[in-house]
C-alpha positions as CSV (number, residue, x, y, z in Angstrom):
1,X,17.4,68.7,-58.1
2,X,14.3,67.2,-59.6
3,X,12.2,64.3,-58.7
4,X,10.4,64.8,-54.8
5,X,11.5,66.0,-51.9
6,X,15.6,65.4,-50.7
7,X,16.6,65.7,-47.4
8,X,19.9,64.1,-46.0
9,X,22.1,64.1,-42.8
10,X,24.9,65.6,-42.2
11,X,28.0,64.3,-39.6
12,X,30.7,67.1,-39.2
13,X,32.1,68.4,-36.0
14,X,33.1,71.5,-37.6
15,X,29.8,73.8,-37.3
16,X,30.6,75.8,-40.1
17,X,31.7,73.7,-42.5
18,X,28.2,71.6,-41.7
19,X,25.7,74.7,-42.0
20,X,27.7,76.5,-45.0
21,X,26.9,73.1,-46.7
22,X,23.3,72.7,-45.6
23,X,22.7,76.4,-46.9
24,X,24.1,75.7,-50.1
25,X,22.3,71.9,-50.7
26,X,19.0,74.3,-49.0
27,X,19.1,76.4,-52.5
28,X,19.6,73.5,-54.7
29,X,16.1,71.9,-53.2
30,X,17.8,69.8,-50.6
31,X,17.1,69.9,-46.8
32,X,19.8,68.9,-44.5
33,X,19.7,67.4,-41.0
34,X,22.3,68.2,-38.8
35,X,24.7,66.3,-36.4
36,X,28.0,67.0,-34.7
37,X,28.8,63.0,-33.7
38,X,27.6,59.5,-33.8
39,X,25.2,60.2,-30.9
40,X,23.7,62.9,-32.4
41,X,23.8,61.4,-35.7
42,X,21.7,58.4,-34.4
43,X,19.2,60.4,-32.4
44,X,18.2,61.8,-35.9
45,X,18.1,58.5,-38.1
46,X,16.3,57.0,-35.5
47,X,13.7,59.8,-35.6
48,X,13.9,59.8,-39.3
49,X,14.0,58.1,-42.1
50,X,17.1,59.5,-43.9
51,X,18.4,57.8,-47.4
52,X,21.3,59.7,-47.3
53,X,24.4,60.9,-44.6
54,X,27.5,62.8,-45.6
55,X,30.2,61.7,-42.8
56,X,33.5,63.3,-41.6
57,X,36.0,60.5,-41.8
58,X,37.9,62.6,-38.6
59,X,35.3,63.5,-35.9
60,X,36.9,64.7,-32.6
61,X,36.9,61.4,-30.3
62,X,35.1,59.6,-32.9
63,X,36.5,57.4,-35.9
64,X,34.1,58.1,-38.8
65,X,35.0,55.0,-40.5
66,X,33.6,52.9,-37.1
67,X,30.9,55.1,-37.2
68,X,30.1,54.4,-40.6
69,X,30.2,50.6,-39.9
70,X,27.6,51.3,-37.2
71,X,25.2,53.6,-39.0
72,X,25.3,50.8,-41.7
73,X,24.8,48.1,-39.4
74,X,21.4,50.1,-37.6
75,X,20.6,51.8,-40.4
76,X,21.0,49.3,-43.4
77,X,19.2,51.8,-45.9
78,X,21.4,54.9,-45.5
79,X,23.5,55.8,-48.2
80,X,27.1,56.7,-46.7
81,X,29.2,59.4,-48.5
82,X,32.7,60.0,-46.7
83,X,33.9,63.5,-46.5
84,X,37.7,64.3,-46.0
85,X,40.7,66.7,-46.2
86,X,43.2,63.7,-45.4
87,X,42.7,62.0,-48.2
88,X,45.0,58.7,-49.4
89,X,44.2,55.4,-51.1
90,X,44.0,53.5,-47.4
91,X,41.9,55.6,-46.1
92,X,39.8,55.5,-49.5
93,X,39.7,51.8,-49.2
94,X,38.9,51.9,-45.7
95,X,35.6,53.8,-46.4
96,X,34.2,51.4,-49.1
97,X,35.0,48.6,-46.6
98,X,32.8,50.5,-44.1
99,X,29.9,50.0,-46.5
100,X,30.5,53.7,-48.0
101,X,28.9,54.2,-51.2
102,X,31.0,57.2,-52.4
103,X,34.2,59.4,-51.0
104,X,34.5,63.3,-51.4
105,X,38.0,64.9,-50.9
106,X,37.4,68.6,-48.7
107,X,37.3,71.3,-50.2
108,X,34.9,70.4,-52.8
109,X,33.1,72.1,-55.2
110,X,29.1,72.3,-54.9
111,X,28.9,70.7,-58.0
112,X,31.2,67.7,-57.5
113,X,28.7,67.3,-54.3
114,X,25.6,67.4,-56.1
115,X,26.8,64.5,-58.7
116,X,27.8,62.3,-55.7
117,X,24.1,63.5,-53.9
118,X,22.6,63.0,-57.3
119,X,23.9,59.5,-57.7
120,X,22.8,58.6,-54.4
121,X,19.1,59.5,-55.0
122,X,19.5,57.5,-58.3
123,X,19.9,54.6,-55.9
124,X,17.0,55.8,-53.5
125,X,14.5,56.3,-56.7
126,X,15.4,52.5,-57.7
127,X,14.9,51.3,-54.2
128,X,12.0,52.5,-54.1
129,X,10.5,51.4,-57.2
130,X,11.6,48.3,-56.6
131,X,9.7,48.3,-54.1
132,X,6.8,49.6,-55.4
133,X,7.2,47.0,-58.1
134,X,7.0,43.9,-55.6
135,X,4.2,45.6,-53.7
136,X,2.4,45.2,-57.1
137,X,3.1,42.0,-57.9
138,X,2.3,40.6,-54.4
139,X,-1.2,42.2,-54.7
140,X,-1.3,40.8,-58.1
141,X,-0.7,37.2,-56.7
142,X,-3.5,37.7,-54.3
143,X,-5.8,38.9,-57.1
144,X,-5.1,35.8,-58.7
145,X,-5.1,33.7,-55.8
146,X,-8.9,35.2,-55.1
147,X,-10.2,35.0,-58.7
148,X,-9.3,31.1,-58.3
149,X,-11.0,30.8,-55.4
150,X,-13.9,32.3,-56.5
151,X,-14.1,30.4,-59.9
152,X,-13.9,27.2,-58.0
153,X,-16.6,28.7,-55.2
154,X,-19.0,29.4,-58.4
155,X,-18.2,26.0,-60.1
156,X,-19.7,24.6,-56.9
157,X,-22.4,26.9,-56.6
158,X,-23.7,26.1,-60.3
159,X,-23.7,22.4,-59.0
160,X,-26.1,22.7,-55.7
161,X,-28.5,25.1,-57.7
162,X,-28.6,22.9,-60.4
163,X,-30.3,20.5,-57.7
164,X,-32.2,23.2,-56.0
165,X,-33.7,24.7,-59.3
166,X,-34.4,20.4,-60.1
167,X,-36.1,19.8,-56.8
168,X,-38.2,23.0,-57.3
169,X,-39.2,22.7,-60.6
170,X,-40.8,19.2,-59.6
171,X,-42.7,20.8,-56.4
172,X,-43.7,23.6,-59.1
173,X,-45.0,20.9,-61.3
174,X,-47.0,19.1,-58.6
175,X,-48.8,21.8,-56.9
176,X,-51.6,22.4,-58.2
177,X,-52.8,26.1,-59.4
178,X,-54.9,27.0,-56.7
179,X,-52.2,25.6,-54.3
180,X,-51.3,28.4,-51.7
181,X,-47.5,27.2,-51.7
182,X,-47.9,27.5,-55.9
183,X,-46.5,31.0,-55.8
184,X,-43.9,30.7,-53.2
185,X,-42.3,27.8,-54.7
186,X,-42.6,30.0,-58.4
187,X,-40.5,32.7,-56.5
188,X,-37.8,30.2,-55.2
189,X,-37.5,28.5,-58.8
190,X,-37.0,32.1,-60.4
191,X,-34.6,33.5,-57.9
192,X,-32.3,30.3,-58.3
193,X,-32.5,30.7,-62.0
194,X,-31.3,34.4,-61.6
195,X,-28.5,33.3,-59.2
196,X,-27.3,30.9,-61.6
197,X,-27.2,33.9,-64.1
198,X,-25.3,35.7,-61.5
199,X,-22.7,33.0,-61.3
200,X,-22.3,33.2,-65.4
201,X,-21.7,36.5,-65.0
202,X,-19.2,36.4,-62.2
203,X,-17.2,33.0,-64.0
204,X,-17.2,35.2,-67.5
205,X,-16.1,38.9,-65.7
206,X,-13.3,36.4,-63.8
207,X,-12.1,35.3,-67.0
208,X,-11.8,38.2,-68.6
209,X,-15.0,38.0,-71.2
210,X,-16.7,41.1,-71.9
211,X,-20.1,40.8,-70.7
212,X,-23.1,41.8,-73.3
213,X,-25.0,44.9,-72.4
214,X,-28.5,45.2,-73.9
215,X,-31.2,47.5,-72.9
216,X,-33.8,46.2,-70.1
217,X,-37.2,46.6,-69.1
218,X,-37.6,47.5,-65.6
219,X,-41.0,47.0,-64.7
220,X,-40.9,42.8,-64.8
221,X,-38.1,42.7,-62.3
222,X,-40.1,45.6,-59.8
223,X,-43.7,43.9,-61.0
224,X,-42.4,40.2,-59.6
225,X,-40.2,41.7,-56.8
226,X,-43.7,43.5,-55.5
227,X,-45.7,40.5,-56.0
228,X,-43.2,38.1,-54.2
229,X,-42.5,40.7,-51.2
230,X,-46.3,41.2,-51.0
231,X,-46.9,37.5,-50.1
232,X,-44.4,38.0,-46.9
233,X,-46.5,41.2,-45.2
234,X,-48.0,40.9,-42.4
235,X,-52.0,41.3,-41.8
236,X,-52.5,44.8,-42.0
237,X,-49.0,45.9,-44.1
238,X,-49.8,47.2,-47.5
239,X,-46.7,47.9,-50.2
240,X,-46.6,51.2,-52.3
C-alpha cells in the first residue's frame, strides 16, 4: 500500500481468523488493532483514531449489524467493512443499512481485501484533503479579512498625519533658528513624513504592487538618528 501510514481495527471473535489477517495486512504495510467484541472494540476507537474497522457480522452474544449501527453512531468517521461466511442478499442489505461502506464474503482472498481496504483509504485520503482544503480557505478568509482591516486602519492613519505633519510644519516655520525647540520639532516633522512612507508601503505590499528596490545610503538615516537621540541624553550621557 502507498500513501502514509494505515492502521485499522479489527472485530472478530475468532482469534485466529483476526491475527492470521493482521499478519497478512502487517506485510502489505498495514497495522491492525485488535478486538474480540463491541466492548473491546470501543475501548480501542475511543483511544484511537481509527478510519477503518473490519466487523464480524456474527460475534458470539453480539449482533454485528447493531454493533455496526453503534460504532457509526460514536464513531461517525469509521469506515465499516462487514465480514461474513453467512452470506445472503438480507443480510447484505442489512449491513449497508447499518451505515456499512463495503461487505466481504469469508473466506476471502488477500487481494479481494486489499481492494475493499484500498477503497476505504481512497475515502480517508479525500476526507482528509477536504479538510485540509477548508482549513486553507478559512485562513485565507481571515487573510483577507486582516488585509482590509489594515487598508482601512492605514487610510486613516494617512488622514491624522496629514494633520500632524500640517501642524508641524507651521511650528517648524515659526521657530526661529536659534529656537531650542527648532530641532525637536525638525525631528517630529521628519519622522511623520517617514511614517507616512511606511503607510505607502504597507497600502501598496497589501495590494499586491511590487515595491521598488533601489540602493541606499546609510549614513543620513544613522547621522539624523544620532543627532535626534543625542538631544534626549541626559547630563553626563555621551552616544558612540
Amino acid at each position: 500500500m502507498t500513501g502514509p501510514a494505515r492502521r485499522i481495527l479489527i472485530v472478530d471473535d475468532e482469534q485466529d481468523f483476526a491475527v492470521s489477517t493482521a499478519r497478512m495486512l502487517r506485510l502489505e504495510g498495514i497495522d491492525c488493532a485488535i478486538a474480540h467484541d463491541g466492548e473491546g472494540a470501543f475501548a480501542i476507537l475511543e483511544a484511537e483514531q481509527l478510519e477503518v474497522a473490519l466487523l464480524d457480522i456474527r460475534l458470539r452474544g453480539e449482533d454485528g449489524i447493531k454493533l455496526a449501527q453503534r460504532l457509526r453512531a460514536a464513531h461517525p468517521q469509521v469506515i465499516v467493512v462487514i465480514m461474513t461466511a453467512y452470506t445472503s442478499v438480507d443480510s447484505a442489505v442489512s449491513a449497508l443499512k447499518a451505515g456499512a461502506f463495503d461487505y466481504l464474503r469469508k473466506p476471502f482472498f488477500l487481494d479481494e481485501l486489499l481492494s475493499a481496504l484500498g477503497r476505504c483509504f481512497d475515502i480517508c485520503d479525500l476526507r482528509r484533503a477536504k479538510a485540509e482544503t477548508e482549513r486553507e480557505l478559512h485562513l485565507l478568509r481571515q487573510h483577507e479579512a486582516i488585509a482590509q482591516l489594515a487598508m482601512g486602519l492605514s487610510h486613516d492613519f494617512r488622514n491624522m498625519l496629514a494633520v500632524i505633519r500640517a501642524n508641524l510644519a507651521v511650528l517648524d516655520q515659526r521657530l526661529t533658528q536659534d529656537h531650542p525647540m527648532k530641532p525637536y520639532a525638525a525631528d517630529a516633522h521628519e519622522a511623520a513624513g517617514t511614517a507616512a512612507e511606511v503607510l505607502a508601503q504597507l497600502s501598496g505590499f497589501l495590494r499586491g504592487r511590487p515595491q521598488p528596490v533601489a540602493p541606499a545610503d546609510l549614513r543620513t538615516p544613522v547621522f539624523e538618528t544620532v543627532a535626534m537621540i543625542g538631544r534626549t541624553l541626559c547630563a553626563g550621557m555621551t552616544l558612540d
